[in-house]
C-alpha positions in Angstrom: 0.0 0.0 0.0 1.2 3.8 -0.6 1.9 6.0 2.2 -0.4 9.0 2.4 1.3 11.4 0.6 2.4 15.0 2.2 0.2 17.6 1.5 1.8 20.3 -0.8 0.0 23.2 -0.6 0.3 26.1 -2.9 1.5 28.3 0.3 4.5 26.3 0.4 5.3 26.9 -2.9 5.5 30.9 -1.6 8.4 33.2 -0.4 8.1 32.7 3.8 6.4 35.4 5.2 9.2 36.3 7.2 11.7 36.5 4.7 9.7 38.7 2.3 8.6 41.2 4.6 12.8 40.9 6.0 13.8 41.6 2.3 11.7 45.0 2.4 12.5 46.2 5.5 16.5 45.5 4.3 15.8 46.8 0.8 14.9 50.2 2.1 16.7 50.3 5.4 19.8 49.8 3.1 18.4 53.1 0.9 18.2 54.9 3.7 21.5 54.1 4.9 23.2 55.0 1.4 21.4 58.1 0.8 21.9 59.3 4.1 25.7 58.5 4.0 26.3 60.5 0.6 23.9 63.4 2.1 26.9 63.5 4.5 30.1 62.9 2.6 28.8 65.6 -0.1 27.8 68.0 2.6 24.2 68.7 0.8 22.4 71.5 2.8 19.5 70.7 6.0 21.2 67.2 6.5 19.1 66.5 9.9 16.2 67.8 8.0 16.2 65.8 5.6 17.2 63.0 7.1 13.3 63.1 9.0 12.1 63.7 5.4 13.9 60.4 3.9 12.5 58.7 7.0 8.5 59.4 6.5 9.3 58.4 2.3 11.3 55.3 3.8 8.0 54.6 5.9 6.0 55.1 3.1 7.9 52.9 0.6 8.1 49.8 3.0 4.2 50.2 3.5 4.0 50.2 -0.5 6.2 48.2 -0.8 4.5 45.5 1.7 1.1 46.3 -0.1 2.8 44.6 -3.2 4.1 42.0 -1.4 0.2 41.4 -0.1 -1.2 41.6 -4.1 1.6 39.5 -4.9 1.1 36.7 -2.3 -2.7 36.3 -3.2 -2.2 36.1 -7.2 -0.9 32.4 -8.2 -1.1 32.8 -12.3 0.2 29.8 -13.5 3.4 30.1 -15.2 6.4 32.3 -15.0 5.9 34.9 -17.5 2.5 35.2 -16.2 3.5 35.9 -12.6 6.2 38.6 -13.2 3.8 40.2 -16.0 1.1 40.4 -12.8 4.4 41.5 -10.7 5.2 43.9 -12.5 2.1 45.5 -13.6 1.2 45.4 -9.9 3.9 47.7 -9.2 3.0 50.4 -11.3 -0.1 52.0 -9.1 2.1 51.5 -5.6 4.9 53.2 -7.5 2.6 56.0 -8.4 0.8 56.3 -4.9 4.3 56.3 -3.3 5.8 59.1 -5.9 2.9 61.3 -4.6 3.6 60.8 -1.1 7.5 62.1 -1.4 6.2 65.1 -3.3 3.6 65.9 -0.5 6.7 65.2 2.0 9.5 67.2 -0.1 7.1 70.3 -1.4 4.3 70.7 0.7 4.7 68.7 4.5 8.4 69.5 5.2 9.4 71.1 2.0 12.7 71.8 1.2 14.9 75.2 1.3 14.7 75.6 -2.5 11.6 73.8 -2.6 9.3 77.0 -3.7 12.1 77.7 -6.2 11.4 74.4 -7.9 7.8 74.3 -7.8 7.8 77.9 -9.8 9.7 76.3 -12.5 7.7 73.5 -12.7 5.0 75.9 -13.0 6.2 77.8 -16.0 7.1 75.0 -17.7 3.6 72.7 -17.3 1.4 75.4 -16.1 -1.2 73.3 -14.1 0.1 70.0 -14.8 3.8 70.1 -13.0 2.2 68.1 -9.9 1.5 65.6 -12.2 4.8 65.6 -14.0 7.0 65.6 -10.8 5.0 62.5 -9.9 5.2 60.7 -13.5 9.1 62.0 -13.5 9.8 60.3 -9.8 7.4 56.8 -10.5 9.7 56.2 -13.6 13.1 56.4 -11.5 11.3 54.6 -8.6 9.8 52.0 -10.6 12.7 50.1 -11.5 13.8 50.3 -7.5 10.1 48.3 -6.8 10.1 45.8 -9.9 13.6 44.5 -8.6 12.1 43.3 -5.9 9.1 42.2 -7.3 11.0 40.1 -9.9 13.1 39.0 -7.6 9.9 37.9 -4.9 8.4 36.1 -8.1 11.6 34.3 -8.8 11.9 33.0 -5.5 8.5 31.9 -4.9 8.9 30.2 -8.4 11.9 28.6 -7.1 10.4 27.0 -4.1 7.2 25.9 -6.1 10.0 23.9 -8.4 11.7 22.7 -5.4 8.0 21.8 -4.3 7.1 20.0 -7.6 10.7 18.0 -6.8 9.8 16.5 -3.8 6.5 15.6 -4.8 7.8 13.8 -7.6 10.7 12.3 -5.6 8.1 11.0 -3.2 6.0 9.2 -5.6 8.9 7.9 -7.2 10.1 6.7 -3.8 6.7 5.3 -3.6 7.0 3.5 -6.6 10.1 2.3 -6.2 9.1 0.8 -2.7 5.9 -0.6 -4.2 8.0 -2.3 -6.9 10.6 -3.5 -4.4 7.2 -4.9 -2.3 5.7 -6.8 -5.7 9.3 -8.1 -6.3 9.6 -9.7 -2.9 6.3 -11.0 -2.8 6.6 -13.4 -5.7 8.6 -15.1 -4.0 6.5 -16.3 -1.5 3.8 -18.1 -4.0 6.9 -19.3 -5.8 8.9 -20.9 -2.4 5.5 -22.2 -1.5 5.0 -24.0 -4.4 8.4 -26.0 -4.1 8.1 -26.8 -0.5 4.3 -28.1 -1.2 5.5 -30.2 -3.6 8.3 -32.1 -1.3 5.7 -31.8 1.2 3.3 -34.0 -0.9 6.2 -36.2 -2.1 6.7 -37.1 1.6 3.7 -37.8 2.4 3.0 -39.7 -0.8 5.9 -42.0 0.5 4.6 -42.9 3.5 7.3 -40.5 5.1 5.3 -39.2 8.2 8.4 -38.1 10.4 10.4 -36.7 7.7 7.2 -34.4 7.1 6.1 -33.4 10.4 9.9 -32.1 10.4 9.1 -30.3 6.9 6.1 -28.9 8.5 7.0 -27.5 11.6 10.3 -26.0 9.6 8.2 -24.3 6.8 6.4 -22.6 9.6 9.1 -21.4 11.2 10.4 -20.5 8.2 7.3 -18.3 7.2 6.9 -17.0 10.6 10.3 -15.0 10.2 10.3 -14.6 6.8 6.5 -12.9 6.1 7.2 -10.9 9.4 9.8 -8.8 8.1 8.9 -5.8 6.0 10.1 -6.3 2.2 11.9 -2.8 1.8 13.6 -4.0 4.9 17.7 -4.7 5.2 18.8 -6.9 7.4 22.6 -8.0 8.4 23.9 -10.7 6.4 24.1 -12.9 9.6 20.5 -12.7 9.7 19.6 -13.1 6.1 21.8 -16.3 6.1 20.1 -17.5 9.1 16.9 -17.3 7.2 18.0 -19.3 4.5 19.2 -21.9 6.8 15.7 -22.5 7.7 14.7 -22.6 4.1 17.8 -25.5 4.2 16.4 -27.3 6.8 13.3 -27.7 4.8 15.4 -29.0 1.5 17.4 -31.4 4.2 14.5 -33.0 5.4 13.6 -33.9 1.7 17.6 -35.0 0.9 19.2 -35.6 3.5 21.7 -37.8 2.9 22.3 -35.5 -0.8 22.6 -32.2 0.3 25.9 -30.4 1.9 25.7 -26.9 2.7 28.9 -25.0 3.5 28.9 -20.7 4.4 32.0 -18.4 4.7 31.4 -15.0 5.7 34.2 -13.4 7.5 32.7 -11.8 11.1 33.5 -8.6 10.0 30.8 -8.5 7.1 28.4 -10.5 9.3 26.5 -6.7 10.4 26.6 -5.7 6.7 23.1 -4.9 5.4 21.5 -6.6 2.5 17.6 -6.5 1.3 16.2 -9.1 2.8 15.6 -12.7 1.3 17.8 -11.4 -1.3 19.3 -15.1 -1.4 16.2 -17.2 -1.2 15.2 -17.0 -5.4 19.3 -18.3 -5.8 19.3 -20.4 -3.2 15.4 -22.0 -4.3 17.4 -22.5 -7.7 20.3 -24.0 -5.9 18.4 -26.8 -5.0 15.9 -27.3 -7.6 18.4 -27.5 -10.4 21.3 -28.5 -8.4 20.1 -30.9 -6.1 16.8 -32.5 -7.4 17.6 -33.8 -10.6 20.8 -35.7 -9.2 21.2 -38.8 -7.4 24.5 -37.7 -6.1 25.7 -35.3 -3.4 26.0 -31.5 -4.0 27.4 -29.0 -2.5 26.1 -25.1 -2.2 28.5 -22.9 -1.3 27.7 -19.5 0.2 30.6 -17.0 0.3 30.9 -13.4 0.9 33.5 -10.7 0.8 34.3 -6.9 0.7 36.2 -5.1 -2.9 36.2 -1.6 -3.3 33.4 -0.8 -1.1 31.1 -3.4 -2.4 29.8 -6.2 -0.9 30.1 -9.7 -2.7 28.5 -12.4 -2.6 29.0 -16.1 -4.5 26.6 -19.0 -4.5 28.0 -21.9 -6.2 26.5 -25.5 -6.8 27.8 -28.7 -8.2 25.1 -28.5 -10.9 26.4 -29.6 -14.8 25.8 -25.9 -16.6 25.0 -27.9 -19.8 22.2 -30.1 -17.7 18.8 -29.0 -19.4 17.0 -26.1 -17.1 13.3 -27.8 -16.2 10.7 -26.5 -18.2 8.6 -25.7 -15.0 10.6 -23.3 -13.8 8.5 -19.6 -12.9 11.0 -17.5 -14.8 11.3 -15.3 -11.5 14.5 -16.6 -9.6 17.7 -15.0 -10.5 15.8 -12.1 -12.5 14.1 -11.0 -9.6 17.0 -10.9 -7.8 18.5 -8.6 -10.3 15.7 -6.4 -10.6 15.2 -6.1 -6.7 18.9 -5.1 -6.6 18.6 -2.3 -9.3 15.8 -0.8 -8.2 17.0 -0.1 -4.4 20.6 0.5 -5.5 20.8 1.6 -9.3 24.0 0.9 -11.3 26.0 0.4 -8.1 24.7 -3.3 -7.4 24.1 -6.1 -9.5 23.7 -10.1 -10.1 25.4 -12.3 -12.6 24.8 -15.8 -13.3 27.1 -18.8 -15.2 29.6 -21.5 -15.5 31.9 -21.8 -12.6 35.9 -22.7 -12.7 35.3 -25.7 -11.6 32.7 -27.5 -13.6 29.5 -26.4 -11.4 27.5 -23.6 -11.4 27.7 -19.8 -9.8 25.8 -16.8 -8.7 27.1 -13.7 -7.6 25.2 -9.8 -6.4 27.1 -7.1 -5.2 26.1 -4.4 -3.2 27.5 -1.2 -2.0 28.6 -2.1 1.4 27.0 -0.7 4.4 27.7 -1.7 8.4 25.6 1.0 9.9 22.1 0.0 11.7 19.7 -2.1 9.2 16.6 -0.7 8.6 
């Protein structure tokens, strides 16, 4: 089953509340600073004056400013060009509205020393319309200082809405990926099942009663710790090889006069992790090609070691590679063991099958090797 997944809102696609209104407070504290500074170095006349003058404007710009901000934080157009066209066209009236307010501070509320000398130019020049043309002549310098930061609030709030969209998409593809690992490791069951039901039935078809009251009492043991554990769950190799030795002792009450089983796992990879019943599809194959078609003893060999930062692991049988494969066989076994390996590790892990040295037959997976907890 899928996890619930986390609610993405659109708000958390937006600039944090705290951060925009930060970034307008800064943006004209920092004006205010500068302005103030060169007011100084250049000596420019009624420097403490002024400086109350630049503070009501500043006041007046950060509430315009923050007014934006609000328009801004309510409109959600859908695409990029859409949002800084809004942005930006949102910015013109609060651009206007604040160009009014420093000519009311600057020429009529605290005006200026040469301030009446200005305004009578104005006057001769646009002869009832100067109000209007200080105003147009200061929105057009201003306006660029108020679309900077609106481009730049619509740039970060798309930002986050494509960080957003990237862990949304990461978490279904997690999901996937764990639903996939959970289908993987679930054929197996139906497939181990179907093997051990049939030397079940064998034994009791022989008259073997012992032999399965034994294969009984070991299959449930067997499923008990093995459908208990989660199936996007690692374990440490000891106990994924402890596992399969129950699985063994099933397959040794069927042969077991036929069927030798030797491990070697140095006790320093023993608390690597590895997904769990990673083994059983090789070691089900072990047996069924290895050890039921022959009248002999065979051996399976379990091995592992560490190269390079990967763990290794070998399973090798005494099996003739040129014997004919059972036509029965499900087709899952060693490809599922491979796919379940790929799809929690990528191109770092893999399983390869064939011909061993010595005349048998051999398996080996690698894993990136990892000794921390197992979970």
């Amino acid at each position: 089953m899928l996890a619930a997944a986390p609610d993405w809102r659109a708000s958390d696609a937006r600039v944090n509340p705290r951060v925009a209104i930060g970034s307008i407070i800064a943006m004209w504290l920092i004006y205010f600073l500068i302005t103030t500074g060169l007011a100084m170095l250049t000596g420019a006349p009624e420097q403490w004056a002024s400086v109350g003058r630049r503070g009501v404007v500043v006041i007046a710009g950060i509430l315009c400013t923050f007014v934006l901000y609000q328009l801004l934080r309510r409109a959600q157009p859908q695409s990029f060009g859409a949002r800084l066209a809004a942005a930006l066209g949102a910015a013109v009236p609060l651009v206007i509205v604040y160009a009014t307010v420093n000519l009311l501070v600057f020429y009529y509320w605290f005006p200026v020393s040469d301030g009446a000398k200005i305004i009578e130019e104005m006057q001769s020049k646009y002869p009832g319309a100067w109000e209007t043309v200080l105003i147009l002549d200061s929105s057009i310098r201003w306006y660029f200082f108020f679309a900077v930061w609106a481009a730049l609030y619509v740039a970060f709030g798309y930002a986050n809405e494509m960080r957003a969209v990237e862990r949304r998409a990461n978490h279904f593809r997690m999901e996937a990926k764990n639903a996939q690992l959970r289908a993987l490791h679930y054929q197996v069951n139906p497939h181990f099942l179907f093997n051990t039901l049939n030397s079940l039935s064998t034994l009791v078809l022989k008259g073997s009663k012992s032999e399965a009251e034994t294969m009984i009492m070991n299959l449930s043991s067997f499923l008990r710790s093995s459908l208990a554990v989660d199936p996007e769950q690692l374990v440490s190799l000891d106990e994924e090889i402890a596992l399969q030795r129950l699985y063994l002792d099933i397959e040794q009450t069927r042969f077991p006069d036929r069927l030798q089983v030797a491990v070697t796992m140095p006790d320093e990879l023993k608390n690597a992790c590895v997904p769990v019943l990673i083994l059983q599809p090789i070691i089900e194959n072990a047996i069924k090609y290895g050890v039921a078609p022959t009248k002999g003893k065979i051996a399976i060999r379990l091995s592992a070691s560490a190269e390079y930062g990967l763990l290794i692991l070998r399973i090798e049988n005494d099996i003739d590679p040129k014997a004919p494969v059972p036509a029965s066989g499900t087709g899952l076994g060693l490809g599922n063991v491979r796919e379940r390996l790929l799809t929690r590790y990528g191109p770092t892990a893999g399983c390869e099958w064939g011909p061993s040295d010595d005349g048998g037959f051999v398996v080996s997976l690698w894993l990136p090797l990892a000794r921390e907890a197992c979970l």
